[in-house]
C-alpha positions as CSV (number, residue, x, y, z in Angstrom):
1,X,66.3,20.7,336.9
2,X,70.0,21.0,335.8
3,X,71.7,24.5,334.8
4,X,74.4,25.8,332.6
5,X,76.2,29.0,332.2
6,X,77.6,29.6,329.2
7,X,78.9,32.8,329.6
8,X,82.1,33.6,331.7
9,X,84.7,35.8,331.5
10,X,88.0,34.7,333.4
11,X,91.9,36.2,334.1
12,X,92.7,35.8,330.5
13,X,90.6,38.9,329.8
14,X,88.8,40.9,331.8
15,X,87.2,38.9,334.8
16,X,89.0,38.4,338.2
17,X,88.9,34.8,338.7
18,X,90.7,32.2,337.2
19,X,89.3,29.5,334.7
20,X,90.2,27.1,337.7
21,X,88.4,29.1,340.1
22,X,85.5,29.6,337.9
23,X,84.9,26.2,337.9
24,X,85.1,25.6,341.9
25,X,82.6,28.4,341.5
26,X,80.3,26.7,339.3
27,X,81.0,23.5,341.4
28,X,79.2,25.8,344.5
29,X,76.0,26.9,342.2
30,X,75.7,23.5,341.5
31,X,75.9,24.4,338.2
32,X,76.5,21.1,335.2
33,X,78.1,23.2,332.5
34,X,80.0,26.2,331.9
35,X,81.8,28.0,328.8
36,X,84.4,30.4,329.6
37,X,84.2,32.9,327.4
38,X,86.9,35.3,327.2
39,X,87.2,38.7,324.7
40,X,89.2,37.9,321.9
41,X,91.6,35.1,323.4
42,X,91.1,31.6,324.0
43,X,94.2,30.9,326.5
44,X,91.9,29.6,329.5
45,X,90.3,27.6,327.6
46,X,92.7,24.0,327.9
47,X,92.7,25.0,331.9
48,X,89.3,25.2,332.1
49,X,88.8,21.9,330.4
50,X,91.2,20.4,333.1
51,X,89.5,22.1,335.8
52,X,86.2,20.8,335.0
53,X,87.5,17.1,334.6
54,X,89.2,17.4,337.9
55,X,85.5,18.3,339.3
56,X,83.1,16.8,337.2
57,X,82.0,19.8,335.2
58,X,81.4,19.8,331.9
59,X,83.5,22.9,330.0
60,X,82.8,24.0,326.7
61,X,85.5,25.8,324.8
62,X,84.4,29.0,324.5
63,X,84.8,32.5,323.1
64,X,83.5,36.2,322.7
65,X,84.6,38.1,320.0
66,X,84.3,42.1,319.4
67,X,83.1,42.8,316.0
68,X,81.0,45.1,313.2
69,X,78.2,44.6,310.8
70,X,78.5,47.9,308.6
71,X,79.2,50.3,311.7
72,X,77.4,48.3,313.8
73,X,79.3,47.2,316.9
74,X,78.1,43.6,318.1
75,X,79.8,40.8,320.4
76,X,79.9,37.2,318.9
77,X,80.0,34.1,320.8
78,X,81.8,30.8,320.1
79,X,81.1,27.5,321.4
80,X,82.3,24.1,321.0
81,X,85.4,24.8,318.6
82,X,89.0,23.3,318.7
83,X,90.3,25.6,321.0
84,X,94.1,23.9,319.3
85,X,93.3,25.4,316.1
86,X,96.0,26.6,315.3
87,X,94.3,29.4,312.3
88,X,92.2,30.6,314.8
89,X,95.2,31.2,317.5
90,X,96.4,33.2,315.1
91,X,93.6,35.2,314.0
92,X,92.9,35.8,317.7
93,X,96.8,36.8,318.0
94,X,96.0,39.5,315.4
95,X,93.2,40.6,316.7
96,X,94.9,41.1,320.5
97,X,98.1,42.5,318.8
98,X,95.1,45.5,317.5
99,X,93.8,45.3,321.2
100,X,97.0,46.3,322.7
101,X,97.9,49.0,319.9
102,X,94.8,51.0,320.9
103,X,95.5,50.4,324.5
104,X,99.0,52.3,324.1
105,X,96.8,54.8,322.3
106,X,94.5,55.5,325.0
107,X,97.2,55.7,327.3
108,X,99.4,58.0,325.4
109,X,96.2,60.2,325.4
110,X,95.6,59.9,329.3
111,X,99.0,60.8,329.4
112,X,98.4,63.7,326.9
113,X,95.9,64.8,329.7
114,X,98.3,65.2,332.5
115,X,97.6,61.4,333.7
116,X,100.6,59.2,334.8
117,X,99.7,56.2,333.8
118,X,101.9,53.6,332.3
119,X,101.7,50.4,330.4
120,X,103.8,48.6,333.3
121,X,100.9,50.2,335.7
122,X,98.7,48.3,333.4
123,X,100.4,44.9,332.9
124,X,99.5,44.5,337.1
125,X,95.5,44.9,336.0
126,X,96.4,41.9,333.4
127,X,98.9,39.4,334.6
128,X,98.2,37.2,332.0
129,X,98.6,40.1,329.2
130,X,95.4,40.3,327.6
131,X,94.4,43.4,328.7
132,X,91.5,46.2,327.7
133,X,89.9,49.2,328.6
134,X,88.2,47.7,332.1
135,X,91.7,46.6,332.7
136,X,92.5,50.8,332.2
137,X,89.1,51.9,334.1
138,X,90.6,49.5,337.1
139,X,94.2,51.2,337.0
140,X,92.8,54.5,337.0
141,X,90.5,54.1,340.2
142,X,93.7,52.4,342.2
143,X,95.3,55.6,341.0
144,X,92.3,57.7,342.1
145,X,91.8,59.6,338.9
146,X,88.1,58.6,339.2
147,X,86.6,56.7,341.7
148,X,85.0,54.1,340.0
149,X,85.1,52.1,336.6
150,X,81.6,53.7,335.5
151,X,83.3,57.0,335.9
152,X,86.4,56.1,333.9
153,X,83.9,55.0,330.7
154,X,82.2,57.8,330.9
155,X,84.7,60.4,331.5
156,X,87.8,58.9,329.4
157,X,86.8,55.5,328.0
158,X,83.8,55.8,325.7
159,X,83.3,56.5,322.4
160,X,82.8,60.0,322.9
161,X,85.3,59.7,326.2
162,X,88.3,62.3,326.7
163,X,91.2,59.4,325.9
164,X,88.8,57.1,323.5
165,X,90.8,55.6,320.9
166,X,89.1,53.1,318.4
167,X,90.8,50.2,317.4
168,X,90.8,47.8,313.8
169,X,87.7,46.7,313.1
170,X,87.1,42.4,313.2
171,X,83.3,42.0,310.9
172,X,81.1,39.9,312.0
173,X,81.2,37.8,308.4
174,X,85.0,37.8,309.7
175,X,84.2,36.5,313.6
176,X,81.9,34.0,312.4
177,X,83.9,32.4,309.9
178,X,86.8,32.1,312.6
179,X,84.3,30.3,315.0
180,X,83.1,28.1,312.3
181,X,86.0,27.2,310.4
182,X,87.2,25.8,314.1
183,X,84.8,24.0,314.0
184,X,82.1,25.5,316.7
185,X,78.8,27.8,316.2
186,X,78.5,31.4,316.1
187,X,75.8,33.2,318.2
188,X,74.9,36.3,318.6
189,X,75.4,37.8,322.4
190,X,73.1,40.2,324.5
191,X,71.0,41.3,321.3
192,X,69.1,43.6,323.3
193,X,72.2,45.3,323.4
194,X,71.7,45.8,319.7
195,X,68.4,46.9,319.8
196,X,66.2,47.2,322.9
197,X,62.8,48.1,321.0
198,X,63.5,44.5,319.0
199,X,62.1,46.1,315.9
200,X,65.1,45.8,313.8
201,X,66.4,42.9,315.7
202,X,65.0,40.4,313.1
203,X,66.6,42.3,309.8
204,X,69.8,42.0,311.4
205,X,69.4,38.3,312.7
206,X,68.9,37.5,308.9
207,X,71.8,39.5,307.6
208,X,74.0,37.7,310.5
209,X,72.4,33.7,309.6
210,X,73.3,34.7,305.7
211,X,77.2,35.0,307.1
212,X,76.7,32.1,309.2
213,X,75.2,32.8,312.4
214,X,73.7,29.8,314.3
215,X,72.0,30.8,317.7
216,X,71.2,33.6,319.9
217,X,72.2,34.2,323.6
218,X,68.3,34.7,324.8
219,X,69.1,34.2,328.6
220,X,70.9,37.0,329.9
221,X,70.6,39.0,333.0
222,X,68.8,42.3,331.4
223,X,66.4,40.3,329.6
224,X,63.2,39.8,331.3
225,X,61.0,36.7,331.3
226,X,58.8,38.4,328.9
227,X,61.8,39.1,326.5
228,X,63.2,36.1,326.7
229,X,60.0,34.3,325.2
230,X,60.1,37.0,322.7
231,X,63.9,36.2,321.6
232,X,63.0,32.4,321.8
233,X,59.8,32.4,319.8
234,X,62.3,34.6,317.5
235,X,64.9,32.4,317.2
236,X,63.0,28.9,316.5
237,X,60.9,31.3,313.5
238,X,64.6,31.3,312.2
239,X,65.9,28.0,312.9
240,X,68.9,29.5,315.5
241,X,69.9,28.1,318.6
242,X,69.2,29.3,321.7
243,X,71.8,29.8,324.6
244,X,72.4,31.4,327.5
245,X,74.2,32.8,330.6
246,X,75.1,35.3,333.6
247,X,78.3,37.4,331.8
248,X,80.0,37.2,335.1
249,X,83.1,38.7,335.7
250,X,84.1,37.9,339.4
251,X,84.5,40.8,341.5
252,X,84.9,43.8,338.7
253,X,80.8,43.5,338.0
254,X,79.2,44.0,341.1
255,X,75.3,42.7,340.8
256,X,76.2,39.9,338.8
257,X,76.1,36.1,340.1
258,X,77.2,33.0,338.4
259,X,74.7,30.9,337.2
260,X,72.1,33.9,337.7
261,X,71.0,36.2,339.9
262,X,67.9,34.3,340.8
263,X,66.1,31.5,339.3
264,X,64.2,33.3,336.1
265,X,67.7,33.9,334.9
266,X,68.9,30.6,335.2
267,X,69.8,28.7,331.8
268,X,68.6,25.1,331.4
269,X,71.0,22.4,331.1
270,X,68.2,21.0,327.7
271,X,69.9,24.0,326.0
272,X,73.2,22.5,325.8
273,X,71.6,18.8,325.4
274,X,69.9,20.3,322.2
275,X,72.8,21.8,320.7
276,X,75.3,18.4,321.6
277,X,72.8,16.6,319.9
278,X,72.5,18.7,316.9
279,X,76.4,19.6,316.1
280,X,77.4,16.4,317.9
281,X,81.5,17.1,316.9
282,X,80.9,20.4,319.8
283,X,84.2,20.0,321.6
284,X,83.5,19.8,325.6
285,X,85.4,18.1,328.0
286,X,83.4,15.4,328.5
């Protein structure tokens, strides 16, 4: 059977590897098809699709987006959009210009704290300038404030954290339209994230497919086989798609593996097959 992982985070936000390196990492797993898909930015994107040419993986352009339903705080996934749209670069410009005004926020309160810490420390987490709060939990383990990134949520970066500064709110009816209006599908990422017991899962599936939602990301490392069916069996009672994938960062997430940690988590290339055949304009780089 052939795999897929559509869920990647690269440089351009807040993984370690590059798009290009992502894809001699898929080209290892022996994996068919990847996504890359980065918080709020789409830069990686046109590299990835050259990467995957160069090696004979298939890319999809890809995206994950930080948004609200009411106060609800959800991630939306984009796929197959035209990562040259040129309204969504700049919707995604707007929403990185409010990334880095709370990140000057969170620093002036670090700072507030007694904390040296500096936004020219934190441009070397984020060479290519899209930069976050794991980009901040990194900096302040080099500087030994805490000694690791789960310490740095919990202590400073979190909602209810010591230097926790919130940021403008992108709503989902907002994310979605972005995704679609390129051109791709919106779908809702790591639902169990949302709600573990599932019980009010399906009420906010439907209030997410009346704004435009398209497919959920069932496969996902925390989901159990037993789950997944569950998420699946949910999703085809509401006509959505189903995707998948590992959410691997490189080296900052330890206990995460490209393409899966083992072969229950392991996404099924017929996903992708379905949705190509369905929304056959989905941009790749095949």
């Amino acid at each position: 059977m052939e795999y897929i992982d559509l869920h990647l985070h690269s440089s351009f936000s807040d993984g370690t590897m590059s798009p290009t390196q992502l894809v001699g990492e898929a080209v290892l797993e022996e994996i068919k098809a990847i996504a890359i898909t980065d918080h709020d930015t789409i830069e990686g994107v046109a590299e990835a699709f050259e990467a995957g040419r160069m090696n004979g993986i298939e890319v999809i352009s890809g995206v994950e987006l930080s948004a609200y339903h009411a106060e609800t705080p959800m991630h939306i996934l984009g796929y197959g959009f035209s990562h040259d749209d040129q309204s969504l670069s700049e919707k995604l410009q707007k929403v990185q210009q409010a990334r880095n005004e709370r990140n000057l926020a969170i620093l002036k309160k670090l700072n507030t704290l007694g904390l040296q810490v500096t936004h020219d420390d934190l441009a070397k987490f984020s060479p290519t300038g899209q930069a976050g709060r794991p980009h901040i939990a990194s900096l302040l383990v080099e500087k030994k404030i805490v000694k690791t990134m789960d310490e740095a949520f919990a202590k400073y970066l979190r909602k209810d954290g010591l230097a926790y500064a919130s940021r403008q709110k992108l709503m989902a009816e907002d994310a979605i339209s972005m995704i679609r209006s390129a051109g791709g599908i919106a779908v809702l990422a790591h639902p169990l994230t949302l709600d573990r017991s599932m019980t009010l899962l399906p009420s906010i599936l439907d209030a997410l497919i009346e704004l435009g939602l398209q497919g959920v990301e069932a496969y996902y490392p925390i989901h159990s086989v037993s789950v997944r069916k569950k998420l699946i069996a949910l999703s085809q009672q509401k006509g959505l798609f189903i995707t998948g994938g590992s959410d691997y960062h490189g080296t900052i997430r330890n206990g995460t593996r490209l393409g899966g940690n083992n072969k229950k988590q392991q996404v099924p290339y017929d996903l992708l097959a379905t949705l190509k055949h369905q929304l056959p304009e989905l941009r790749t780089n095949s």
